[in-house]
C-alpha positions in Angstrom: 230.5 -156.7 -102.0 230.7 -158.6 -98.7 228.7 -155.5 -96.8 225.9 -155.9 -99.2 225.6 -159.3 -99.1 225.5 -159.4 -95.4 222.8 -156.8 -95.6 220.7 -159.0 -97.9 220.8 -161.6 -95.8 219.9 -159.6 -92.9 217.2 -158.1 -94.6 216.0 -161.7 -95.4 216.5 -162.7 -91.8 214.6 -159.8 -90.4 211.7 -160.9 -92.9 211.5 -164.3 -91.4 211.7 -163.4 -87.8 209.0 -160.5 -88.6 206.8 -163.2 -89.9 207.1 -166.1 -88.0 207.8 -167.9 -91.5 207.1 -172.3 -90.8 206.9 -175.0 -93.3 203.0 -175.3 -93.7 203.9 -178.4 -95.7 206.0 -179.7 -93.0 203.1 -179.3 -90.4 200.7 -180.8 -92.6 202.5 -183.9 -93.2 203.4 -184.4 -89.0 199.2 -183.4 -88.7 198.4 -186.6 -91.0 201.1 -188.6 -89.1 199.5 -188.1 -86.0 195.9 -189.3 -87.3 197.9 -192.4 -89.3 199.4 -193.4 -86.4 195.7 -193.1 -84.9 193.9 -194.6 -87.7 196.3 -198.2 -87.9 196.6 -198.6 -83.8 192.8 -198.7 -84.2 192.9 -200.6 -87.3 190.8 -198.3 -88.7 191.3 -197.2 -92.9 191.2 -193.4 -93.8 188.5 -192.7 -96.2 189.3 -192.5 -100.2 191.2 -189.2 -101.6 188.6 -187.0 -103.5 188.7 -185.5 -107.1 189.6 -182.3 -107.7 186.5 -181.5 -108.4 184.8 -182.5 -104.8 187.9 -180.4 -103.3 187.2 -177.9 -105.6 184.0 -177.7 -103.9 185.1 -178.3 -100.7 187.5 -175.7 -100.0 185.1 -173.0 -102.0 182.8 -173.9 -99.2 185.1 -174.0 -96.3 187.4 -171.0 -97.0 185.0 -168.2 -98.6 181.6 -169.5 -98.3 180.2 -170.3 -101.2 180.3 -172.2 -104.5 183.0 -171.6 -106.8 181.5 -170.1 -110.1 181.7 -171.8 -113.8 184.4 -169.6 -114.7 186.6 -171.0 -111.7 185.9 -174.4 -112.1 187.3 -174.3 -115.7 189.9 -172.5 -114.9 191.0 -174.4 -111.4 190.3 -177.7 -113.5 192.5 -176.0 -116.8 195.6 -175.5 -113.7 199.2 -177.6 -113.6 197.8 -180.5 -111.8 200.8 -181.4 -109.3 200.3 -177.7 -108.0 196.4 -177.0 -108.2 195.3 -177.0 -104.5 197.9 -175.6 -103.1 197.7 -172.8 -105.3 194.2 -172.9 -105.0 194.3 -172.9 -101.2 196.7 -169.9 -100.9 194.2 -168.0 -103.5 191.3 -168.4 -101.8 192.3 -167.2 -97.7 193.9 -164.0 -99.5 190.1 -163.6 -101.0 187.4 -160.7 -99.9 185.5 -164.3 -100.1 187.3 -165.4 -96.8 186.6 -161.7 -94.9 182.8 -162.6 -96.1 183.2 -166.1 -94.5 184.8 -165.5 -91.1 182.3 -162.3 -90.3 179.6 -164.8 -90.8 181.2 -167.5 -88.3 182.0 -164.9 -86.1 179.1 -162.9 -86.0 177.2 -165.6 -85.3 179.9 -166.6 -82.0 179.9 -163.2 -80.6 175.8 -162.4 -81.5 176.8 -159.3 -83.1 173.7 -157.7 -84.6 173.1 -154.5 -86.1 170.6 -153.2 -83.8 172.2 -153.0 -80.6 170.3 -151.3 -77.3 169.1 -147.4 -78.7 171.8 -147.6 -80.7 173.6 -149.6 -83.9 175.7 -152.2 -84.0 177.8 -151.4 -87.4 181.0 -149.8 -85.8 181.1 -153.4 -84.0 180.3 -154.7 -87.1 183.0 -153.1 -88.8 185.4 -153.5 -86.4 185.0 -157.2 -87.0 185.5 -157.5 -90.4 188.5 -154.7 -90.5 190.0 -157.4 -88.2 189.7 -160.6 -90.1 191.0 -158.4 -93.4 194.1 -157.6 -91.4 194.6 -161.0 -90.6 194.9 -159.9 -86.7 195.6 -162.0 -84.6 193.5 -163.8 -82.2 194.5 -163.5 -79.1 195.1 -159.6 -79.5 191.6 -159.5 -80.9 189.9 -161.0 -77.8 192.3 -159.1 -76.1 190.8 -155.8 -77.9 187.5 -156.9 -77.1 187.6 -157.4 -73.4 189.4 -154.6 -73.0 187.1 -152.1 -74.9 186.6 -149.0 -74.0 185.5 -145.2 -74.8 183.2 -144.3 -77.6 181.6 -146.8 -80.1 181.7 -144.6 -82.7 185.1 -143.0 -82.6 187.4 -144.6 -85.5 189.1 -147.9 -84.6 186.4 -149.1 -81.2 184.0 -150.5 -82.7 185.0 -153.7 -80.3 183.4 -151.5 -77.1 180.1 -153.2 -79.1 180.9 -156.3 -77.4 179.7 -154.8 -73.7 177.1 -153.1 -75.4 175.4 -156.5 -76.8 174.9 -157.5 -73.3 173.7 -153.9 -71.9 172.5 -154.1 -68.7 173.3 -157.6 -68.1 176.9 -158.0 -67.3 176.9 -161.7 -65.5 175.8 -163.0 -68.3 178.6 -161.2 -70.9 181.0 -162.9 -68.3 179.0 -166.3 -68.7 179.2 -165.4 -72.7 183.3 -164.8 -72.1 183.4 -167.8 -70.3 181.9 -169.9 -72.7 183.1 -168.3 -76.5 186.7 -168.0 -75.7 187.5 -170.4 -72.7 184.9 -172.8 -73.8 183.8 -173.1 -70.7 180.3 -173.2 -69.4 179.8 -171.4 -66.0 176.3 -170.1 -66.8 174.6 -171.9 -63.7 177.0 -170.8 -61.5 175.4 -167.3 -61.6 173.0 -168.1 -58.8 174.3 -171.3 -57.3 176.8 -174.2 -57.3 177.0 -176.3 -60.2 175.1 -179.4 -59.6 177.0 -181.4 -62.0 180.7 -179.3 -62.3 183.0 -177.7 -59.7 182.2 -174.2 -60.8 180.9 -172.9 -57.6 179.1 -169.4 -57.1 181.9 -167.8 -55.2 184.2 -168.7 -58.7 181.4 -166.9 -61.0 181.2 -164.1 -58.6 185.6 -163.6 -58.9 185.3 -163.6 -61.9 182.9 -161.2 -62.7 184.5 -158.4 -60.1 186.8 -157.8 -63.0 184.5 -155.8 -65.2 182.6 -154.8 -62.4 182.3 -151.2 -62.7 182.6 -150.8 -66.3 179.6 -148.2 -67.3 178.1 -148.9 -70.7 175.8 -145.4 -71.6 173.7 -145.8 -74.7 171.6 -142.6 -73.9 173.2 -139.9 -71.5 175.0 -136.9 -72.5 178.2 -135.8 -70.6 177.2 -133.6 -67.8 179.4 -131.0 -68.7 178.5 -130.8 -72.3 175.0 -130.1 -71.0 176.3 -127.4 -68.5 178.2 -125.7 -71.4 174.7 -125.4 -73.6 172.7 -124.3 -71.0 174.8 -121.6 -70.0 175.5 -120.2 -73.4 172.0 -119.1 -73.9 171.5 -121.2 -77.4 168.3 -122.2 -78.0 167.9 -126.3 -78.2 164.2 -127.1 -77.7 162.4 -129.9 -78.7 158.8 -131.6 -78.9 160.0 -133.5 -75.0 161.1 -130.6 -73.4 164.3 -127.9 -73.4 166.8 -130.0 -73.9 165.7 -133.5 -74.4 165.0 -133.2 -78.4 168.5 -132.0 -78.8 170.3 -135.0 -76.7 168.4 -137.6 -78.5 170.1 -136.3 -81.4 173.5 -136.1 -79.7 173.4 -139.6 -77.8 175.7 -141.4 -80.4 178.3 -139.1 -79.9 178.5 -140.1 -76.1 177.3 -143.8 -76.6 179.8 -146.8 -75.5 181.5 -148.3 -72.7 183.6 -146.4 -70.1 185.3 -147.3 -66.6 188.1 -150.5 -67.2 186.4 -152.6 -64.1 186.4 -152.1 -60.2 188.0 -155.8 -59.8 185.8 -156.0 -56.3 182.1 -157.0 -56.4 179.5 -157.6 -53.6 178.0 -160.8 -53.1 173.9 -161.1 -53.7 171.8 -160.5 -51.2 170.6 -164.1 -51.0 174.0 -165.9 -51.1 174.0 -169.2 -49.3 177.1 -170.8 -48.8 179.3 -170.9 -45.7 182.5 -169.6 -47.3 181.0 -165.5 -47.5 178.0 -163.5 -46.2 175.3 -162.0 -48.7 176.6 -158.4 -50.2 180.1 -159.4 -49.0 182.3 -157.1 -50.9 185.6 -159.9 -52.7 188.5 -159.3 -54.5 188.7 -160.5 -58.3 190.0 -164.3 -59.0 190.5 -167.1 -61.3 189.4 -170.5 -61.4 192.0 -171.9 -63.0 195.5 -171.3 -64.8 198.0 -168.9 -63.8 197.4 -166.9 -60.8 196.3 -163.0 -61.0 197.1 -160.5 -58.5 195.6 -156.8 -58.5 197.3 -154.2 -57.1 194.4 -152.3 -55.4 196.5 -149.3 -54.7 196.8 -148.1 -58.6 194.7 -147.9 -61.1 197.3 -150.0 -63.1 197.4 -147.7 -66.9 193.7 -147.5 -66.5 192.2 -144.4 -69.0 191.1 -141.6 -67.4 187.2 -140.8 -67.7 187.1 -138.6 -70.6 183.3 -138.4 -70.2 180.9 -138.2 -66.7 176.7 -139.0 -67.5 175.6 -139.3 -64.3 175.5 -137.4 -60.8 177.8 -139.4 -58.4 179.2 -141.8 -60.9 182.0 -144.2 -59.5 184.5 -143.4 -61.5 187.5 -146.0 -59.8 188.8 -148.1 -61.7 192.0 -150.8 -61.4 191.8 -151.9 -64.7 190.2 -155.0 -64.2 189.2 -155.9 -67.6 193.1 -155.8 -68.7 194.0 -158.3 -65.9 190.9 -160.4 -67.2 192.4 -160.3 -71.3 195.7 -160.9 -69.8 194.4 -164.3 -68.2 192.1 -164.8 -70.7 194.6 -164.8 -73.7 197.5 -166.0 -72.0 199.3 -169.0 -73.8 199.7 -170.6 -70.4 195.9 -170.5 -69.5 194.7 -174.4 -70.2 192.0 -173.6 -71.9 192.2 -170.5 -74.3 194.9 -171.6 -77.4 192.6 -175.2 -77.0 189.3 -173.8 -77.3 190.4 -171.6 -80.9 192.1 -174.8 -82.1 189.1 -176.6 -81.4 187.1 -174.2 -83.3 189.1 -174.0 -86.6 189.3 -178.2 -86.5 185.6 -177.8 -86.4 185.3 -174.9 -89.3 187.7 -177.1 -91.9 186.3 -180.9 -90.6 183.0 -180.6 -89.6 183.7 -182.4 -86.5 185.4 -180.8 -82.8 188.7 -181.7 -82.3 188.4 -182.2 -78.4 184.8 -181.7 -77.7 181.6 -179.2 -77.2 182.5 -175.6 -78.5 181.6 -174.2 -75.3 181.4 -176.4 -72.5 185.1 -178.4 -72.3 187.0 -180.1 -69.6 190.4 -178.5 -69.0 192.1 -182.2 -69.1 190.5 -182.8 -72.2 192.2 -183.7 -75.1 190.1 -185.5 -77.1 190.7 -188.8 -79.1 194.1 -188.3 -80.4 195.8 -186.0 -77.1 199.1 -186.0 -79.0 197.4 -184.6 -82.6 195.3 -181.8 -79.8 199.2 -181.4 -78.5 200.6 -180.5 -81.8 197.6 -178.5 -82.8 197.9 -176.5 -79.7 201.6 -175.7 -80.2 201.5 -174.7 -83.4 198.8 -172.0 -82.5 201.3 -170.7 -80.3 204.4 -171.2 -83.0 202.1 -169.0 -85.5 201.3 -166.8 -83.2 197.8 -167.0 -83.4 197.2 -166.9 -86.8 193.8 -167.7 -87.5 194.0 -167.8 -91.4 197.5 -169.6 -91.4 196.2 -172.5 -88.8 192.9 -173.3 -91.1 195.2 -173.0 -94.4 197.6 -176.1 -92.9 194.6 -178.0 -92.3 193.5 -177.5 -95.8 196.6 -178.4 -97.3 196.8 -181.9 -95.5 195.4 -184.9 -96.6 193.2 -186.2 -94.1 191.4 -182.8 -95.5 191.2 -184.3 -98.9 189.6 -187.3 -98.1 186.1 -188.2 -98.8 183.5 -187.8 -96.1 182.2 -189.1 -93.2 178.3 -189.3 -93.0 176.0 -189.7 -89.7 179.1 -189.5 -87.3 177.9 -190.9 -83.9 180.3 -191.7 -80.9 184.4 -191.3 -80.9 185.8 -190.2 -84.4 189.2 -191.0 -85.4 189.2 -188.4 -88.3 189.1 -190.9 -91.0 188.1 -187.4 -93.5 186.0 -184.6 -92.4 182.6 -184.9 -91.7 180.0 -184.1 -94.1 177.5 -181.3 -93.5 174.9 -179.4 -95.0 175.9 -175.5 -95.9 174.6 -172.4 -93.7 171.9 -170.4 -94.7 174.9 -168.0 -95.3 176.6 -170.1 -97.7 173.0 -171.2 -99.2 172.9 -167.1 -100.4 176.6 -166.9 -101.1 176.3 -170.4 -103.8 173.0 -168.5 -104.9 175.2 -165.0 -105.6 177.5 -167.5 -108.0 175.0 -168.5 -110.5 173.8 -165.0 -110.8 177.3 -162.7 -111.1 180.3 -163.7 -112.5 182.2 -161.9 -109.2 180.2 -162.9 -106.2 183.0 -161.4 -103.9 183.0 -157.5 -105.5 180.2 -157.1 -102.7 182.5 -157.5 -99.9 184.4 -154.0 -99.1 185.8 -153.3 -96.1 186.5 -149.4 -96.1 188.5 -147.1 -93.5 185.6 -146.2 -91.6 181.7 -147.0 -91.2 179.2 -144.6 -92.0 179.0 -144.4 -87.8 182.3 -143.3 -87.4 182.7 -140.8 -90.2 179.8 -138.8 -88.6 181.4 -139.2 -85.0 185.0 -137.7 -86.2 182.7 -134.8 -87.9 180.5 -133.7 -84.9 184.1 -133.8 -82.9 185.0 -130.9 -85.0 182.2 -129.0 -84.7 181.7 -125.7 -82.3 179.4 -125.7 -80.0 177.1 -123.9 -81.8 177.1 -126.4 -85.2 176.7 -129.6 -82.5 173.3 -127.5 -81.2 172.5 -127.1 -85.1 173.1 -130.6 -85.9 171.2 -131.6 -82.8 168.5 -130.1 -84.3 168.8 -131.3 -87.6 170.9 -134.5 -88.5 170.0 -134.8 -92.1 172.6 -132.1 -93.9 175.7 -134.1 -92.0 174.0 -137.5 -93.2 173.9 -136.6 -96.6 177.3 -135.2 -96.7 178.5 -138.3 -95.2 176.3 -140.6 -97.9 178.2 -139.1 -100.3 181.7 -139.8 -98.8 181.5 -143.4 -97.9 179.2 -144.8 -100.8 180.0 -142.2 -104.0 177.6 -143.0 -106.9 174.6 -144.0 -105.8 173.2 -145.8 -108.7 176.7 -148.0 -108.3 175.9 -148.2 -104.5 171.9 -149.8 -105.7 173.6 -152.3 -108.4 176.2 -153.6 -105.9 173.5 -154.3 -103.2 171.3 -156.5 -106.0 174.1 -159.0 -106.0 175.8 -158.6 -102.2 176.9 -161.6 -100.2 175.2 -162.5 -97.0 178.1 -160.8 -95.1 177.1 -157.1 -96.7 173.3 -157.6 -95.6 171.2 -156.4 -92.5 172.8 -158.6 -89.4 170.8 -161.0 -88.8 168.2 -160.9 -91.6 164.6 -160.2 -91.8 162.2 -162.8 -90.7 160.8 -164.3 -93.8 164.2 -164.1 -95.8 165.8 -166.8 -97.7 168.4 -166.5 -95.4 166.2 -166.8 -92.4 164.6 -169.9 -93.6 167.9 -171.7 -94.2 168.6 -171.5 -90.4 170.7 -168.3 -90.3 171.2 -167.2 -86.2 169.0 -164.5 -84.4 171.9 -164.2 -82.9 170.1 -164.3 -79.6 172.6 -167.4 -78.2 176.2 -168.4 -79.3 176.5 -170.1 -82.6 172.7 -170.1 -82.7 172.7 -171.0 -86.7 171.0 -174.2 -87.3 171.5 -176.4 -90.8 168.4 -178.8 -90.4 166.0 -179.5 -93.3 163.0 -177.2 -93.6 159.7 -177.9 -95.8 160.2 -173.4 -95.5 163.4 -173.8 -97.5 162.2 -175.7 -100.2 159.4 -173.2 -100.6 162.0 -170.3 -100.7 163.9 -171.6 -103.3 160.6 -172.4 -105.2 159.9 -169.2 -104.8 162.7 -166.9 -104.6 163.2 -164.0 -107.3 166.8 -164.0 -106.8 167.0 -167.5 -108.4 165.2 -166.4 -112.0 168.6 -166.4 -113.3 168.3 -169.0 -116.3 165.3 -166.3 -118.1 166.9 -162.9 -116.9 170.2 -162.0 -118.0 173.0 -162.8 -115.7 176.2 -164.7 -115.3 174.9 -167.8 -116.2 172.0 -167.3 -118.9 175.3 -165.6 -120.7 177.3 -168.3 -120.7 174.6 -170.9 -121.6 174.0 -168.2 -124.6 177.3 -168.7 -125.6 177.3 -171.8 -125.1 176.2 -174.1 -128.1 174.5 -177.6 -128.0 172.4 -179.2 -125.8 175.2 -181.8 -123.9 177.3 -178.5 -123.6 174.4 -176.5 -121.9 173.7 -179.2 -119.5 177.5 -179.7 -118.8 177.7 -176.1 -118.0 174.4 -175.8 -115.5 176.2 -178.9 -113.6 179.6 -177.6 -113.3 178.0 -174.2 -112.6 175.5 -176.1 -109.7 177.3 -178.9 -108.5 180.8 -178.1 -109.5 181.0 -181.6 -111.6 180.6 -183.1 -114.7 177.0 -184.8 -115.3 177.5 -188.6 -115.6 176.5 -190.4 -118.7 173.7 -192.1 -117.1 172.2 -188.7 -116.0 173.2 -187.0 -119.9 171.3 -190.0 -121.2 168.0 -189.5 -118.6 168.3 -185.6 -119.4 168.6 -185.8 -123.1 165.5 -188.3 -123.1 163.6 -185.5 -121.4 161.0 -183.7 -123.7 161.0 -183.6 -127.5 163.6 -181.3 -129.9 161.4 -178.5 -129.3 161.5 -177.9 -125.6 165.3 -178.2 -125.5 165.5 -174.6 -124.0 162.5 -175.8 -121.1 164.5 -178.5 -120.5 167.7 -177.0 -119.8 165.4 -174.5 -117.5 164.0 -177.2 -115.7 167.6 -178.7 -115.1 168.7 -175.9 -113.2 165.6 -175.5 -110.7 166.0 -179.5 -110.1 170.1 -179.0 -109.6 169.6 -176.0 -107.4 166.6 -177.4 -105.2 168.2 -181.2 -104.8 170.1 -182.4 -102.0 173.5 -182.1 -103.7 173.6 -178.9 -103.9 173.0 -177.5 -99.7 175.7 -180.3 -98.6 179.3 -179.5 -98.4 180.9 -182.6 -99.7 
């Protein structure tokens, strides 16, 4: 009896220590201590708690990215009270409707598109949102990204898509690195001296030896490959030539980033400063936190080159890019756990916790250093747990506050900050109107269509790779039928998919385009502001016909029966609150006994298109 015990509570010991188990409630309580403290030093009052139906609302908004439907508002508002949002909270990051969310945040940081350079962007796509469903952690997924490498469509590195965003132009993926993950802005630096920070060229330049090297091929075949084809005597000519039809065909198979960084660059030609010559080859460095040190006599675990595109291609490598995500995600570099934290205050508030996203000082701390202090160490207590550190925040009560409006100067975090939705969240709060589960959209399988076709032409013979060079379409339809099954399932679920599930970034002249959503040209390029286009493209969008075609909500309305009932249900449904009795009085006075049905018609286009709605409260 006394073994098993002891094994039980083992087991249960293991558990915790495998999970890194804290009292979220504990945390939140020392988080709005912190801002208290804050808040009556500066005699300041923290604004009103809300209703459960503003953070109803709210943490729809923040946490999956979109409106909750009628059918959860009953049934959040039909809940035990005393329990309701923390329950509600814990539902919601365990939801496909958080995976949705996050890609969107992070898509937009990182300007992952879906056209990359002669190539796609879905394995890096994929990779993204296979991340945030496993809940991985954040510093092993910036880790994973700088230290990508190898082909970007073979299962599992998709993340090699973060060199291949910036092909050709790898200062400025170091000045993007800089800025996304150290939040700090060194893009000047590039060709001179900051003129206004201590960033000098000669830091930029030691930085950037650490990738230097790293070879990212969107269009060559490996040599040998080539060698093997000719030689065999198979026939592989095309409209451009011998060969060159064939390797069009082929290129994905070879596409992605190879070599791990040469952690030595030369100097340009026109440098100007007394401390190094122009094209002076230097050693790799950091400009701040703990010291890194290459040893230039190994290559340090660096992968061998499993492909070769070009004739007298440097293959050398010291790893460089692993000593860069070792510095980069270390705990005890200044800026990296402050930067994320900052971030995820931002996502929940509305407001930065310490300052610009991008462009910090390390000393920084913002307005409350010891609440930044506490923040920062609990990163590091929950080992980096993106979805755990934004859950805390929503359970405390400086989160269920009322808002803040036209925030100018130092903020004390009196309640978050209120903001208008992303063009993102516009589309998503659309989607809930329309189908009763606005999240069945968001799938994340194994593998993307990309890398299902890589693994199958690595198990081809040489002779069915020259075949499929020749002729893509019988693998592409075997594959269409492996990833997506029925078809006519595959059309239906695409007529009501989230944001998240659509072409990255959308079409020019989309709803979602005209609600601000990022080109995805510059980091966190979204913008929110008011548009004479978006009022038009509600006005005029198909999607929103969903009071006179059947749909979600033009079934409920038909079950629902009376007029106050209907227009209780188009404002819970819309606005995610009960109408007030001076606007039932204004609506029911609307129109004769007749029109009842226009009316309630009207109602909805007027909910949708007011101000209300685009705002998170």
């Amino acid at each position: 009896m006394y073994t098993r015990t002891f094994f039980v509570l083992l087991c249960f010991a293991m558990h915790s220590l495998s999970f890194g188990t804290i009292d979220e409630g504990k945390v939140a309580r020392h988080i709005d201590k912190l801002i208290a403290n804050q808040l009556n030093e500066k005699r300041i009052k923290a604004n009103p708690k809300i209703s459960d139906q503003t953070f109803l609302r709210r943490a729809y908004l923040d946490i999956v990215g979109r409106i909750p439907t009628a059918t959860e508002y009953e049934q959040f508002i039909n809940s035990e009270a005393s329990t309701r949002r923390t329950k509600l909270v814990n539902q919601l990051f365990e939801s496909n409707g958080y995976v949705s969310h996050s890609f969107n945040y992070w898509a937009d940081t990182l300007r992952a598109t879906h056209k990359l350079k002669k190539t796609t962007g879905s394995p890096y796509l994929h990779w993204i949102k296979k991340s945030l469903e496993s809940n991985k952690p954040y510093d092993q997924f910036v880790h994973e990204l700088l230290t990508a490498e190898g082909p970007l469509f073979k299962a599992g590195n998709g993340a090699v898509g973060y060199y291949i965003r910036d092909f050709a132009m790898p200062l400025d993926n170091m000045a993007n690195t800089m800025q996304v993950f150290l939040a700090t802005s060194m893009v000047c630096a590039q060709c001179h001296d900051h003129p206004y920070k201590k960033w000098s060229q000669m830091d930029f330049y030691k930085l950037a030896a650490f990738t230097h090297g790293t070879l990212i091929n969107v269009k060559g075949l490996d040599k040998e490959f080539v060698k093997t084809v000719k030689k065999s005597g198979l026939k592989t000519s095309g409209r451009e030539g011998p060969t060159r039809g064939f390797e069009k065909e082929m290129r994905p198979f070879y596409q992605g980033a190879y070599n791990s960084g040469t952690g030595k660059i030369k100097l340009p030609a026109d440098y100007d400063y007394d401390d190094a010559k122009p094209n002076q080859e230097i050693e790799a460095g950091v400009p701040y936190g703990p010291e890194v040190k290459i040893d230039y006599t190994s290559d340090n675990g660096a992968r061998k080159r499993i492909y070769s595109f070009r004739k007298g291609e440097d293959t050398k490598s010291v790893n460089g890019r692993k000593f860069l995500a070792d510095w980069v995600t270390s705990p005890e570099n200044p800026m990296f756990t402050k930067t994320i934290v900052n971030r995820l205050w931002d996502r929940m508030m509305g407001v930065p916790l310490v300052g610009n996203l991008t462009d910090m000082k390390e000393s920084h701390l913002g307005v409350n250093p010891q609440l930044t202090e506490f923040l920062i160490s609990t990163m590091k207590k929950i080992k980096y747990d993106q979805k755990q550190f934004m859950r805390i925040i929503a359970k405390t009560q400086i989160y269920q506050r009322d808002s803040s409006q036209n925030v100018t100067g130092k903020y004390y975090f009196t309640g978050p900050v209120k903001k208008r939705i992303s063009a993102e969240q516009v589309w998503d709060s659309l989607l809930s109107l329309r189908t009763e589960n606005p999240d069945r959209s968001v799938v994340v399988p194994e593998f993307s269509r990309a890398n299902l076709i890589y693994d199958a032409i690595s198990k081809m013979t040489l002779e069915e790779k020259v075949a499929h060079g020749k002729n893509t379409k019988p693998l592409a339809v075997k594959i269409n039928k492996q990833l997506t099954g029925n078809e006519k399932a595959k059309k239906e679920r695409k007529k009501s998919a989230r944001a998240s599930e659509w072409f990255s970034p959308a079409p020019m002249g989309s709803t979602l385009q005209a609600f601000g959503q990022s080109r995805r040209q510059i980091i966190d390029g979204a913008n929110t502001d008011a548009t004479i286009p978006q009022a038009l493209s509600l006005l005029n969008e198909e999607f929103l016909n969903t009071i006179q075609k059947k749909s979600y909500l033009s079934n409920l309305l038909e079950k629902r029966s009376g007029f106050t009932a209907k227009v209780q249900l188009i404002y819970r449904a819309v606005l995610t609150r009960e109408p007030s009795e001076e606007e039932l009085t204004l609506i029911s006075s609307y129109g004769d006994s007749k029109s009842k049905e226009k009316v309630i018609e009207d109602l909805f286009w007027v909910l949708v298109n007011c101000q209300e709605f685009k705002v998170r409260p």
